[in-house]
N, CA, C and O atoms as a Tripos MOL2 file, in Angstrom:
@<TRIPOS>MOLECULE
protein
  284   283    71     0     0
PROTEIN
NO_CHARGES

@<TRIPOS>ATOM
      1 N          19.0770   96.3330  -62.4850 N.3       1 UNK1
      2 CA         17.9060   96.0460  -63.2730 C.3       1 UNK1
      3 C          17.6420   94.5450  -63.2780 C.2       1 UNK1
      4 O          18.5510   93.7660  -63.5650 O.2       1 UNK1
      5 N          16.0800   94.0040  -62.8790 N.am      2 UNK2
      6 CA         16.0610   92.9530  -63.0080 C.3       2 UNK2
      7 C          15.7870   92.4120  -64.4620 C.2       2 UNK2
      8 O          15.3050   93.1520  -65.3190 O.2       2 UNK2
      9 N          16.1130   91.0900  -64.7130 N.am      3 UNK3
     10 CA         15.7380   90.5930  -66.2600 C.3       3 UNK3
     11 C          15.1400   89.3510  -66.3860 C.2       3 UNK3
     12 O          15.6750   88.3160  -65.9890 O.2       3 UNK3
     13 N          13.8980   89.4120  -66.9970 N.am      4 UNK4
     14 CA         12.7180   88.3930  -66.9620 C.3       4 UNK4
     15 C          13.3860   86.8690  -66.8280 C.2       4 UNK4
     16 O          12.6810   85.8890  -66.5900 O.2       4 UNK4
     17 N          14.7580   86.7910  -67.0000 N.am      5 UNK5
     18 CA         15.1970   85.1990  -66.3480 C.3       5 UNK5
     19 C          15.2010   85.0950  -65.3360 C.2       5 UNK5
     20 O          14.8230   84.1230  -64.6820 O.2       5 UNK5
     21 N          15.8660   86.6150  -64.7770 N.am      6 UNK6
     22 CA         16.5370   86.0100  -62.7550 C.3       6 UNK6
     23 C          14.8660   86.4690  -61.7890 C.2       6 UNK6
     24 O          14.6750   86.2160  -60.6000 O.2       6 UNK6
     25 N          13.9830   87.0930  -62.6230 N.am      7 UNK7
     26 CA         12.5560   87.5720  -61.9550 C.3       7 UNK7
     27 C          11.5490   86.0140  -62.3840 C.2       7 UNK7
     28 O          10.4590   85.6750  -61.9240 O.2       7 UNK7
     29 N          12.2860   85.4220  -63.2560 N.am      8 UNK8
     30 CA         11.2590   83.7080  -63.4230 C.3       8 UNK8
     31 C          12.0110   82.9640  -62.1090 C.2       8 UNK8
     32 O          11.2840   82.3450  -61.3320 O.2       8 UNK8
     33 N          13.7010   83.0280  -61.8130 N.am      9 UNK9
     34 CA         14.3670   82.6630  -60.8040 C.3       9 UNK9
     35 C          13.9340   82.7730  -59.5250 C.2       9 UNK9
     36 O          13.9290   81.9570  -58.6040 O.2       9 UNK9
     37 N          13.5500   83.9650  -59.6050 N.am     10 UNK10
     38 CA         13.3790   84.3720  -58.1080 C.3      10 UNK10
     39 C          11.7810   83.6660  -57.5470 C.2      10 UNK10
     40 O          11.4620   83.1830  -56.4600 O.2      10 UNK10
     41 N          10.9640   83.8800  -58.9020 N.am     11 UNK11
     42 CA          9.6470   83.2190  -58.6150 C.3      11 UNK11
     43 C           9.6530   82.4310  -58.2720 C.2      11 UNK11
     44 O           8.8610   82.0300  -57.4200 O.2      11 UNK11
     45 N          10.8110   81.6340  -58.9060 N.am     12 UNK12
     46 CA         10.4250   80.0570  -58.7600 C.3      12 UNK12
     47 C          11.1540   79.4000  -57.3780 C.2      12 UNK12
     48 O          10.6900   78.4030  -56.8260 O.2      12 UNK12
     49 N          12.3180   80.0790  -56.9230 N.am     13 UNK13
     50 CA         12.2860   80.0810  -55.3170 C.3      13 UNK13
     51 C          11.5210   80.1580  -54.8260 C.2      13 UNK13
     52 O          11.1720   79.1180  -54.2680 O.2      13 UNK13
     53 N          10.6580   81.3710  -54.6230 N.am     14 UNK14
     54 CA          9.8340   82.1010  -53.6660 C.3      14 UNK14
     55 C           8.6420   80.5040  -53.7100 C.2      14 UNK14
     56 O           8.2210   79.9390  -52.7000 O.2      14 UNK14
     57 N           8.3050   80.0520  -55.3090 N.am     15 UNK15
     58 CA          7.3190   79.1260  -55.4600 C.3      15 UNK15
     59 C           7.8200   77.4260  -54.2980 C.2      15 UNK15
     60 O           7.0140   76.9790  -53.4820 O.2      15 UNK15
     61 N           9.0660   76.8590  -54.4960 N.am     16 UNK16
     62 CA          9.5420   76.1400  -53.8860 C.3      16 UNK16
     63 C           9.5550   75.8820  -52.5830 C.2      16 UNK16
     64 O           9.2100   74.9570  -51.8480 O.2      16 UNK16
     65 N          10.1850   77.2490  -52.4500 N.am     17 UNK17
     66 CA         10.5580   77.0120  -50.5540 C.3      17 UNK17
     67 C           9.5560   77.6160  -49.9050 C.2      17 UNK17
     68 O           9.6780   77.4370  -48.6930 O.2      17 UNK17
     69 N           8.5680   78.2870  -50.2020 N.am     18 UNK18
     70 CA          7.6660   79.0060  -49.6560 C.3      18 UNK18
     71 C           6.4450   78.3100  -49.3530 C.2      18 UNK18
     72 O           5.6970   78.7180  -48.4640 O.2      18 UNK18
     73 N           6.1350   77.0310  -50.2030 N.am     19 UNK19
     74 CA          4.9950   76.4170  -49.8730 C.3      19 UNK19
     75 C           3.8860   77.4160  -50.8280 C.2      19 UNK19
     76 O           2.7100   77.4800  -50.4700 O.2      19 UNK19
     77 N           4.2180   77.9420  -51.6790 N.am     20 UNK20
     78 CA          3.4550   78.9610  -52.7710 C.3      20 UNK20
     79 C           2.7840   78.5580  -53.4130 C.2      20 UNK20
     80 O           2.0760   79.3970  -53.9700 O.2      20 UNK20
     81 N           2.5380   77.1400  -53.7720 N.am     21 UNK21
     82 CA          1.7050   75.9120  -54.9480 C.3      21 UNK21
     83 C           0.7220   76.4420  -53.6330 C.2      21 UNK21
     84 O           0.0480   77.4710  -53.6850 O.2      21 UNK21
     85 N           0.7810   75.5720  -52.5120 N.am     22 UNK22
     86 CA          0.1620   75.1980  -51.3840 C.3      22 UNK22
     87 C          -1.2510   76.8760  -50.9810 C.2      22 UNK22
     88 O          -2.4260   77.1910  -50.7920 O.2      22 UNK22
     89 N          -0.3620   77.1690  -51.0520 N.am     23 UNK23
     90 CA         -0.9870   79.3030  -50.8790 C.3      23 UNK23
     91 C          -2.1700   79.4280  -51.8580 C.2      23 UNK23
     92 O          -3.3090   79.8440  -51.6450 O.2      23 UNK23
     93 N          -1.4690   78.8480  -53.2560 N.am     24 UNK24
     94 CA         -2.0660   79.3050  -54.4210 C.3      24 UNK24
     95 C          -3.4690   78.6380  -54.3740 C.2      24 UNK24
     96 O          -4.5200   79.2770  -54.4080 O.2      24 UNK24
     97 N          -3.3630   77.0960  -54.2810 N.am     25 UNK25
     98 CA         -4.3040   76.3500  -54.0940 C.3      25 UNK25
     99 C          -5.4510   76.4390  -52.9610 C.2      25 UNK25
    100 O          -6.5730   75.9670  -53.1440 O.2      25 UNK25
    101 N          -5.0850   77.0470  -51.8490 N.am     26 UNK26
    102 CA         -5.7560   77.0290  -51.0670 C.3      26 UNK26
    103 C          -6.4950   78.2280  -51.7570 C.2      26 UNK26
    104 O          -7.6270   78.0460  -52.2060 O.2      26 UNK26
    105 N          -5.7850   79.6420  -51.8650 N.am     27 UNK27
    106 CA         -7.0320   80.5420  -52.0310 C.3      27 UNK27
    107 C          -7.6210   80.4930  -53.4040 C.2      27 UNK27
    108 O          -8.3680   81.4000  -53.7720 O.2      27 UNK27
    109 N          -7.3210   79.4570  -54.2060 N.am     28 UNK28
    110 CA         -8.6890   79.2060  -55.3590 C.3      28 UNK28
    111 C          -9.5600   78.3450  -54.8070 C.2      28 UNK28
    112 O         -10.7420   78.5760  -55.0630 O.2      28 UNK28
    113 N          -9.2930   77.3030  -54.0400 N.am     29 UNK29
    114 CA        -10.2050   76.8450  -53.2310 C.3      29 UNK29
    115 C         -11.4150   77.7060  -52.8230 C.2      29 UNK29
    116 O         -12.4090   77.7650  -53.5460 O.2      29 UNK29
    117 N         -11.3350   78.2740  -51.8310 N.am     30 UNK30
    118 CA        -11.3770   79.3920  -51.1440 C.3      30 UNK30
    119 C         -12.3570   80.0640  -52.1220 C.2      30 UNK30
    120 O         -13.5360   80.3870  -51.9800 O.2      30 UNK30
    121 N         -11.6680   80.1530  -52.9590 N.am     31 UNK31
    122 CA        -12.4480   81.7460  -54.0280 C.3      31 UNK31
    123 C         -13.6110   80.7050  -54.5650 C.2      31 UNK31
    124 O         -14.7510   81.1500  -54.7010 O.2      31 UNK31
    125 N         -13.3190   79.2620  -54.8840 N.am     32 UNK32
    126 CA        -14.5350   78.8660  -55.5490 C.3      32 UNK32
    127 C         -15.7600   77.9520  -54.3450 C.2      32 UNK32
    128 O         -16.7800   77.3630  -54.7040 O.2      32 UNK32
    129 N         -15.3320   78.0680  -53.1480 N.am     33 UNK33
    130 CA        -15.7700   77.7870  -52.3570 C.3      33 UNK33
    131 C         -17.1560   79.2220  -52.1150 C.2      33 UNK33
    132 O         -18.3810   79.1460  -52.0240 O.2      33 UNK33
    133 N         -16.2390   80.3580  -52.0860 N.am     34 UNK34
    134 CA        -17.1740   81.2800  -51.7500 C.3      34 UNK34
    135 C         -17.9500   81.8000  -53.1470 C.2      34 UNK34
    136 O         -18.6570   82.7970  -53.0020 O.2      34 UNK34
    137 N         -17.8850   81.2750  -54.3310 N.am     35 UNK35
    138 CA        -18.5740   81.1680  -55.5060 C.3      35 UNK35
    139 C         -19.8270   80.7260  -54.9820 C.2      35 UNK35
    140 O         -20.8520   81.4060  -54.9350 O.2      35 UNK35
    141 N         -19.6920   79.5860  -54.6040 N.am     36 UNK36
    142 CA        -20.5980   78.3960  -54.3680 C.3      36 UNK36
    143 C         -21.7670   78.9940  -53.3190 C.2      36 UNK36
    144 O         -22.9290   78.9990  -53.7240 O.2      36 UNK36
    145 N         -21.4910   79.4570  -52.0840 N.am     37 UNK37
    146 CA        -22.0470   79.7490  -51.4370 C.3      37 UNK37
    147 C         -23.2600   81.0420  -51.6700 C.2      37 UNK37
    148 O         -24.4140   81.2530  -51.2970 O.2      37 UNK37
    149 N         -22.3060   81.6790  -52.4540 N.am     38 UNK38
    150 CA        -22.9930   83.0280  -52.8960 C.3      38 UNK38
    151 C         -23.7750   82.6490  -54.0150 C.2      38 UNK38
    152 O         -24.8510   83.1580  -54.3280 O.2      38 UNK38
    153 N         -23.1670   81.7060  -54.6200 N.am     39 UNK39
    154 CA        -24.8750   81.1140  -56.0520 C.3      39 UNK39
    155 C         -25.8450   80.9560  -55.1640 C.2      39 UNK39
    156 O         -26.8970   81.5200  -55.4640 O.2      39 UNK39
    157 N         -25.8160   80.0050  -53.5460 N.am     40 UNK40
    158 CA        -26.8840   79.7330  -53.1550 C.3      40 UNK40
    159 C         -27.6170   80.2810  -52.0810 C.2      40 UNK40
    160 O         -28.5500   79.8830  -51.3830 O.2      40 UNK40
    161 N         -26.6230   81.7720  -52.1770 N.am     41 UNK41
    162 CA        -27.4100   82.4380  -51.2110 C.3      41 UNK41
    163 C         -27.3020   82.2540  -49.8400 C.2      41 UNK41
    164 O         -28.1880   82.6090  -49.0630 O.2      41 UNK41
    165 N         -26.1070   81.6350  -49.4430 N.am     42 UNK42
    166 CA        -25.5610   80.9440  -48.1740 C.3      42 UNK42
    167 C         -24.9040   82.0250  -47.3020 C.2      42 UNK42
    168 O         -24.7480   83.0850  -47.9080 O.2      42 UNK42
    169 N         -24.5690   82.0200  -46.2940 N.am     43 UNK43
    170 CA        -24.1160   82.4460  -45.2960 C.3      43 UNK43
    171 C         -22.5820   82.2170  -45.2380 C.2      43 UNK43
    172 O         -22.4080   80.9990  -45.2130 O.2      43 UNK43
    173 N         -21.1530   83.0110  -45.1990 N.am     44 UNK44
    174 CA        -20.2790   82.6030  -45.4650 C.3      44 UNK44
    175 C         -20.0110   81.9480  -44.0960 C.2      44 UNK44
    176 O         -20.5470   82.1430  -43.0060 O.2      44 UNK44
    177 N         -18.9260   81.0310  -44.5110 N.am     45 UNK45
    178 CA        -18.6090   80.0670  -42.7040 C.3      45 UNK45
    179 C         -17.4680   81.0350  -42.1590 C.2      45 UNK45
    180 O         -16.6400   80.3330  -41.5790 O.2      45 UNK45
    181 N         -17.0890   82.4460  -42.1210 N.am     46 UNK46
    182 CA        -15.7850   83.1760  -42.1430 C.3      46 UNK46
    183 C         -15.8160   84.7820  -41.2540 C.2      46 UNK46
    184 O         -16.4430   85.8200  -41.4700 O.2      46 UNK46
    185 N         -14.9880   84.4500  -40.3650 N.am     47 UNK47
    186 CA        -15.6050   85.8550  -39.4800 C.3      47 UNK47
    187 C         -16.3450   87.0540  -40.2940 C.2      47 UNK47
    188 O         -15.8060   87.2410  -41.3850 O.2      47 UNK47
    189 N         -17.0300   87.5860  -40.1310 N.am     48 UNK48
    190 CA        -17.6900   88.7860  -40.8010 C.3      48 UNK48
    191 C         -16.5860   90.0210  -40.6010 C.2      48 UNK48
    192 O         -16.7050   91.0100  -41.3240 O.2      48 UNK48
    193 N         -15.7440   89.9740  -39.8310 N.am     49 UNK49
    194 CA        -14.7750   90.9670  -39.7240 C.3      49 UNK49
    195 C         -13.3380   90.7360  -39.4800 C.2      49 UNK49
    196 O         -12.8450   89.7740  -38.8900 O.2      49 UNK49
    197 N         -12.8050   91.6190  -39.9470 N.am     50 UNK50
    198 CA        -11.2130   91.5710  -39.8540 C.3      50 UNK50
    199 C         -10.9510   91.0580  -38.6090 C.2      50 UNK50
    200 O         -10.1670   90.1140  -38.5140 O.2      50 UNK50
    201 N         -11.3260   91.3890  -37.9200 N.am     51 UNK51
    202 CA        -10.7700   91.3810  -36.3370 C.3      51 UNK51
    203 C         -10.9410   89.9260  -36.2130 C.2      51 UNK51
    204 O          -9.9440   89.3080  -35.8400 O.2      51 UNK51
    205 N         -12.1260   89.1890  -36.4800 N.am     52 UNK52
    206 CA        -12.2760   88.0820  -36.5070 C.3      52 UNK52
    207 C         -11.3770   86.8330  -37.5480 C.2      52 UNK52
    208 O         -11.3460   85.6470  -37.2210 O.2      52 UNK52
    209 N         -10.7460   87.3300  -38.7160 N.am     53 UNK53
    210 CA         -9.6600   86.7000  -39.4580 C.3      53 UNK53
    211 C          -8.3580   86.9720  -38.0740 C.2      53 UNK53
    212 O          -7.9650   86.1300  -37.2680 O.2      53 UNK53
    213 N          -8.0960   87.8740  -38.1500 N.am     54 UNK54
    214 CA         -6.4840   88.6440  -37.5120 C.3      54 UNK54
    215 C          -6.8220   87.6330  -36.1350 C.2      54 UNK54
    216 O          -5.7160   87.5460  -35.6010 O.2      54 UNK54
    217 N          -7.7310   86.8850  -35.3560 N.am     55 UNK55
    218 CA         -7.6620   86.2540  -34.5750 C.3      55 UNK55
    219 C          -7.4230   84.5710  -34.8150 C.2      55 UNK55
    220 O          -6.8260   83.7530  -34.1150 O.2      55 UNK55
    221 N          -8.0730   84.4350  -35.9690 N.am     56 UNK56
    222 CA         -7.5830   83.3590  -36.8360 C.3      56 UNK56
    223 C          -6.2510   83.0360  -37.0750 C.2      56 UNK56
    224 O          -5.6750   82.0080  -36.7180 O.2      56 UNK56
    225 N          -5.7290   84.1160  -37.7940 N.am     57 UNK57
    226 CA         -3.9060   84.1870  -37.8990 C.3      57 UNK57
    227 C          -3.3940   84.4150  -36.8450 C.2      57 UNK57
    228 O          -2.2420   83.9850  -36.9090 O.2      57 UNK57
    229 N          -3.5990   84.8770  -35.8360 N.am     58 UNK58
    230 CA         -2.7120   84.5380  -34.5550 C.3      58 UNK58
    231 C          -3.1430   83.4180  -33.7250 C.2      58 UNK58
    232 O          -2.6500   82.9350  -32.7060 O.2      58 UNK58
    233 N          -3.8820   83.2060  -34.2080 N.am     59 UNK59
    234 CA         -4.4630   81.3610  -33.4880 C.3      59 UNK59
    235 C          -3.0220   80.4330  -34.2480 C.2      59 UNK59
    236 O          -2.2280   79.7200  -33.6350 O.2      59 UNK59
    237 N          -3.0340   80.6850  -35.4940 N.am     60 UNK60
    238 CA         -1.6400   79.6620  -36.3440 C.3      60 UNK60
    239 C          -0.5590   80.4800  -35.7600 C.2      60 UNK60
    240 O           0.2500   79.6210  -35.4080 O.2      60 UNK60
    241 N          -0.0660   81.6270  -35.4480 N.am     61 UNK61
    242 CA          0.7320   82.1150  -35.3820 C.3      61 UNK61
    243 C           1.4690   81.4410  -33.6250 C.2      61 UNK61
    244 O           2.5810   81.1380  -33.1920 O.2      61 UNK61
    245 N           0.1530   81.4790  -33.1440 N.am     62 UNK62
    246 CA          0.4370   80.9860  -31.5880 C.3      62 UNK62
    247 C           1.1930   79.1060  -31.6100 C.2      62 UNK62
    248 O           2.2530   78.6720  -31.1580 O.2      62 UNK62
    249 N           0.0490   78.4240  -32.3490 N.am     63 UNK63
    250 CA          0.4860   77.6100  -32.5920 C.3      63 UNK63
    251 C           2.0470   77.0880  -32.9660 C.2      63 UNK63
    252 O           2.8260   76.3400  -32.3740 O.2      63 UNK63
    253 N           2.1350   77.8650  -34.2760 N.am     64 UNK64
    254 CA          3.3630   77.6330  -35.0630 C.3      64 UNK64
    255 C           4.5120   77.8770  -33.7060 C.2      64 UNK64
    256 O           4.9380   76.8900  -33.1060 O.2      64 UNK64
    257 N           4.8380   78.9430  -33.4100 N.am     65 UNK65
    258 CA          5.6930   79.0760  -32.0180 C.3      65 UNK65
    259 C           5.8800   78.4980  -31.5150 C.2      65 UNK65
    260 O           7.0520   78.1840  -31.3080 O.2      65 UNK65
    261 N           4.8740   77.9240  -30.9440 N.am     66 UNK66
    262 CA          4.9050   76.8990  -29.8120 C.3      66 UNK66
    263 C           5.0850   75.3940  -30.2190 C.2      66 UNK66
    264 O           5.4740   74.5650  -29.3960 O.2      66 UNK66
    265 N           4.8260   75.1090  -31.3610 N.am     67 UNK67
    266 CA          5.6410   73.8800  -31.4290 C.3      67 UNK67
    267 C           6.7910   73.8020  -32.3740 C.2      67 UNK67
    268 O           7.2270   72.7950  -32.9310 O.2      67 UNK67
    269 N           7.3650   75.4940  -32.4960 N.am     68 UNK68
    270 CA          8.8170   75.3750  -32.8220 C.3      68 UNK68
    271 C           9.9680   75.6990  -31.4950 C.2      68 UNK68
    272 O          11.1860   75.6070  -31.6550 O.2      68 UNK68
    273 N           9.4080   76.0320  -30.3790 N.am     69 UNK69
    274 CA          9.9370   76.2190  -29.3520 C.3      69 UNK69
    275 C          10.0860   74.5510  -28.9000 C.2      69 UNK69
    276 O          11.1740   73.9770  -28.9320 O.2      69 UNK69
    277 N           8.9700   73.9670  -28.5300 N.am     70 UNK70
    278 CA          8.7990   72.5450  -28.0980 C.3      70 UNK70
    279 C           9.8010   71.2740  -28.7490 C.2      70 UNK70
    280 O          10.5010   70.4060  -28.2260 O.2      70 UNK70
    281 N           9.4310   71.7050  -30.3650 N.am     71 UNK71
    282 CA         10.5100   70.4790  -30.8850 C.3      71 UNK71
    283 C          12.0210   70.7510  -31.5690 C.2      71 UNK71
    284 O          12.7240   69.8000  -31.9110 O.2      71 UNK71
@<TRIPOS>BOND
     1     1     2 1
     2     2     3 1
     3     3     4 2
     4     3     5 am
     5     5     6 1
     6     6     7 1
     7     7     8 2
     8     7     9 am
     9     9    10 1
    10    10    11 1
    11    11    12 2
    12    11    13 am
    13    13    14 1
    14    14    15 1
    15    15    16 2
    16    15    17 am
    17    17    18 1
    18    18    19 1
    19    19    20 2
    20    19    21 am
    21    21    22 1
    22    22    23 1
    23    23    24 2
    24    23    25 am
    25    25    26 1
    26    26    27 1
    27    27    28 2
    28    27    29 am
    29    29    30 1
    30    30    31 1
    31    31    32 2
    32    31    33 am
    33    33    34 1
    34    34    35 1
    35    35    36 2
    36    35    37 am
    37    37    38 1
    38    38    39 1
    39    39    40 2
    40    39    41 am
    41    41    42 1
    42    42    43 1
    43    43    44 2
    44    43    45 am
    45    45    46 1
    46    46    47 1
    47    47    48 2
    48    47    49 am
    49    49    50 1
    50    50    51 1
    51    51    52 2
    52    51    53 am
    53    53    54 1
    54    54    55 1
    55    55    56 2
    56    55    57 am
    57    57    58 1
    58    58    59 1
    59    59    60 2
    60    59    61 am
    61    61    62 1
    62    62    63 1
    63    63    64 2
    64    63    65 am
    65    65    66 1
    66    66    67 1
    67    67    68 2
    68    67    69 am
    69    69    70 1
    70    70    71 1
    71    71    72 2
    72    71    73 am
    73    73    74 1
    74    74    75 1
    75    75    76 2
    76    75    77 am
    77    77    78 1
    78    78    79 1
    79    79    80 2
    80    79    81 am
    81    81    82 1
    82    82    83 1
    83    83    84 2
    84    83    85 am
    85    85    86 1
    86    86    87 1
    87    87    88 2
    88    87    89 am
    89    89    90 1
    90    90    91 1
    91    91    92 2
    92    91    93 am
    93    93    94 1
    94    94    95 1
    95    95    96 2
    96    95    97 am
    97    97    98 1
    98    98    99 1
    99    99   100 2
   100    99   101 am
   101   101   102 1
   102   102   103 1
   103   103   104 2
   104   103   105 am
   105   105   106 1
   106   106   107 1
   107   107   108 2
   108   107   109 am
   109   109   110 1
   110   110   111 1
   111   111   112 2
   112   111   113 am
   113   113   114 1
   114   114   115 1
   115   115   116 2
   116   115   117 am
   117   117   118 1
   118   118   119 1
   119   119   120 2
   120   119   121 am
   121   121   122 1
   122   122   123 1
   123   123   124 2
   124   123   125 am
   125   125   126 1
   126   126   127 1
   127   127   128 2
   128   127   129 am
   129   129   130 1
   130   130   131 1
   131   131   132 2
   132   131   133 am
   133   133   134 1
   134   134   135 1
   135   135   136 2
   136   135   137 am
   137   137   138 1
   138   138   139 1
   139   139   140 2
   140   139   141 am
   141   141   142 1
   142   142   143 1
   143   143   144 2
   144   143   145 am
   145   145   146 1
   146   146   147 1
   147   147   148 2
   148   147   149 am
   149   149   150 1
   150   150   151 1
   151   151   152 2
   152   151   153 am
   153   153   154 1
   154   154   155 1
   155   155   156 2
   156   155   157 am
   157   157   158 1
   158   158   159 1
   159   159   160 2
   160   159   161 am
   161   161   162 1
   162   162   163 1
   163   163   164 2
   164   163   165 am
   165   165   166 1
   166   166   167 1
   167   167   168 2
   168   167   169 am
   169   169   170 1
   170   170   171 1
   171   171   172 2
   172   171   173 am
   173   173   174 1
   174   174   175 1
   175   175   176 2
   176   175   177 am
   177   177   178 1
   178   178   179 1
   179   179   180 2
   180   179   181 am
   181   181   182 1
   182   182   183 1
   183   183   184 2
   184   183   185 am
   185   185   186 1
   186   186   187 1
   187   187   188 2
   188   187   189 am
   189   189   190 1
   190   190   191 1
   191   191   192 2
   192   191   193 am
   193   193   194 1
   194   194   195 1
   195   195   196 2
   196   195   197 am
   197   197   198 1
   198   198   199 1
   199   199   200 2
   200   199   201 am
   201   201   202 1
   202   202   203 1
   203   203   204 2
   204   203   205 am
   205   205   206 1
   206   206   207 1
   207   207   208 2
   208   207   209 am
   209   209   210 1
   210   210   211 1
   211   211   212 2
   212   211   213 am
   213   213   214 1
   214   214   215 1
   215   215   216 2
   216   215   217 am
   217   217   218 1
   218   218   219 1
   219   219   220 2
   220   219   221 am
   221   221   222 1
   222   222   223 1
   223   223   224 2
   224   223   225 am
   225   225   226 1
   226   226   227 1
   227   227   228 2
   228   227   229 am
   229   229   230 1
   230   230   231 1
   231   231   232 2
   232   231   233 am
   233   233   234 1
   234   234   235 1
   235   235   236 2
   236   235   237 am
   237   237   238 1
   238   238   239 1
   239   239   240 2
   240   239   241 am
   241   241   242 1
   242   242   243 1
   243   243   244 2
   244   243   245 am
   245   245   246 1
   246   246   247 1
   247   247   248 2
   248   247   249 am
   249   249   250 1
   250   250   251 1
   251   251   252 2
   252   251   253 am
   253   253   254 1
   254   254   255 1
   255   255   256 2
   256   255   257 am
   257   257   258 1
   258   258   259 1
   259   259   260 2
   260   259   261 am
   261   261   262 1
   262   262   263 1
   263   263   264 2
   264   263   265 am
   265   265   266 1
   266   266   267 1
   267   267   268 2
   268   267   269 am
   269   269   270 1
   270   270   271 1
   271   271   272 2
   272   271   273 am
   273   273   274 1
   274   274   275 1
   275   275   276 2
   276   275   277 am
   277   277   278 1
   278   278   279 1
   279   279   280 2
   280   279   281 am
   281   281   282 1
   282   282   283 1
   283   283   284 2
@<TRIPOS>SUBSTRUCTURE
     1 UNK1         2 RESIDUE 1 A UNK
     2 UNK2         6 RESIDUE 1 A UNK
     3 UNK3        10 RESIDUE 1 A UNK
     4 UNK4        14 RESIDUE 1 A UNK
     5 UNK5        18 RESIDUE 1 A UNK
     6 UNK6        22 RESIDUE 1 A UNK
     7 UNK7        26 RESIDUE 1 A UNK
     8 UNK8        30 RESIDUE 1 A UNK
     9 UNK9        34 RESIDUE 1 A UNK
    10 UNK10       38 RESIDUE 1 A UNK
    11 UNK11       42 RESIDUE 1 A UNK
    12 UNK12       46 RESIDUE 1 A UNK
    13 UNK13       50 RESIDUE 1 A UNK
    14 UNK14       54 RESIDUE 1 A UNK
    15 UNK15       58 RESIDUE 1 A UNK
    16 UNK16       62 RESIDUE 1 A UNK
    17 UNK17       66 RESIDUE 1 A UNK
    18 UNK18       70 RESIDUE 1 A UNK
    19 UNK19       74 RESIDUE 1 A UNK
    20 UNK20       78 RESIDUE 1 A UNK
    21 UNK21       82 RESIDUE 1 A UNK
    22 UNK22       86 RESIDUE 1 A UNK
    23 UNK23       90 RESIDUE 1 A UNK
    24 UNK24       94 RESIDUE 1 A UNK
    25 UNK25       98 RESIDUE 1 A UNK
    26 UNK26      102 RESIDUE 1 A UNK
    27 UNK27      106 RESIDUE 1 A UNK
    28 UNK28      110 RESIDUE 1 A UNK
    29 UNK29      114 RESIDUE 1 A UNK
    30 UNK30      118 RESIDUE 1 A UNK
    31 UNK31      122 RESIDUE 1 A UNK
    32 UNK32      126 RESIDUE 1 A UNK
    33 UNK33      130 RESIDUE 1 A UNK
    34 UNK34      134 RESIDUE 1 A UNK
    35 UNK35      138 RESIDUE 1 A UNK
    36 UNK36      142 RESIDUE 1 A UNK
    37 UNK37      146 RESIDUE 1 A UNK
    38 UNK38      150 RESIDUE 1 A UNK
    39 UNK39      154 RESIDUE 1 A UNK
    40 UNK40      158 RESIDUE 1 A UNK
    41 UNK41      162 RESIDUE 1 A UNK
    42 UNK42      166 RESIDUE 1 A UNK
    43 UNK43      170 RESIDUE 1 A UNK
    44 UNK44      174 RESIDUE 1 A UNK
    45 UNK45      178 RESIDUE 1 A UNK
    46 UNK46      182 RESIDUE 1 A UNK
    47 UNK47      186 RESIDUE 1 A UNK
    48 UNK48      190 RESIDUE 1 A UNK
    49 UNK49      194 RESIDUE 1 A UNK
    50 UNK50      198 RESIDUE 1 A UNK
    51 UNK51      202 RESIDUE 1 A UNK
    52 UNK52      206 RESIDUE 1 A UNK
    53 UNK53      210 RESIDUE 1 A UNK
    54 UNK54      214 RESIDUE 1 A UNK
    55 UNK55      218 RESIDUE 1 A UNK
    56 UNK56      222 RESIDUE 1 A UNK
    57 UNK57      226 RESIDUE 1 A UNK
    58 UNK58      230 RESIDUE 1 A UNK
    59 UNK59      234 RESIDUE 1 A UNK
    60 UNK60      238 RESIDUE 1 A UNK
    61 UNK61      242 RESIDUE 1 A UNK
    62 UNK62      246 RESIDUE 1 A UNK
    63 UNK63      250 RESIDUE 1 A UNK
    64 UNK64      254 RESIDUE 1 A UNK
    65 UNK65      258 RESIDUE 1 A UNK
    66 UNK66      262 RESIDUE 1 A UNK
    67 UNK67      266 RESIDUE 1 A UNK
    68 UNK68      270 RESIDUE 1 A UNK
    69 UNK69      274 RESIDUE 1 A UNK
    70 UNK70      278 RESIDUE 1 A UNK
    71 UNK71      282 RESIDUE 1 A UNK
């Protein structure tokens, strides 16, 4: 059974080493970014489809590899 100390513990790893501030921040960004756009009736700047994100994340994914192979 977990208990609300070692589940604040574990958060607060996961928050540390994970770059999780970094995560968090970006998608409120993000969320108030696409606030903004949609008050003005804008066009989002963001693939219209999954397929078009999932090419996004393997664009970083390709990246990341390759310059953990390199250095």
């Amino acid at each position: 059974m977990t208990t609300p100390t070692n589940f604040y513990h574990y958060c607060h790893q996961l928050w540390e080493r994970n770059n999780m501030k970094d995560v968090l921040l970006s998608t409120l960004t993000g969320f108030g970014c696409g606030v903004v756009f949609a008050a003005f009736k804008l066009p989002v700047p963001a693939p219209p489809v999954f397929a078009g994100v999932a090419g996004i994340i393997g664009l970083w994914i390709g990246f990341t590899t390759l310059t953990q192979i390199i250095s």
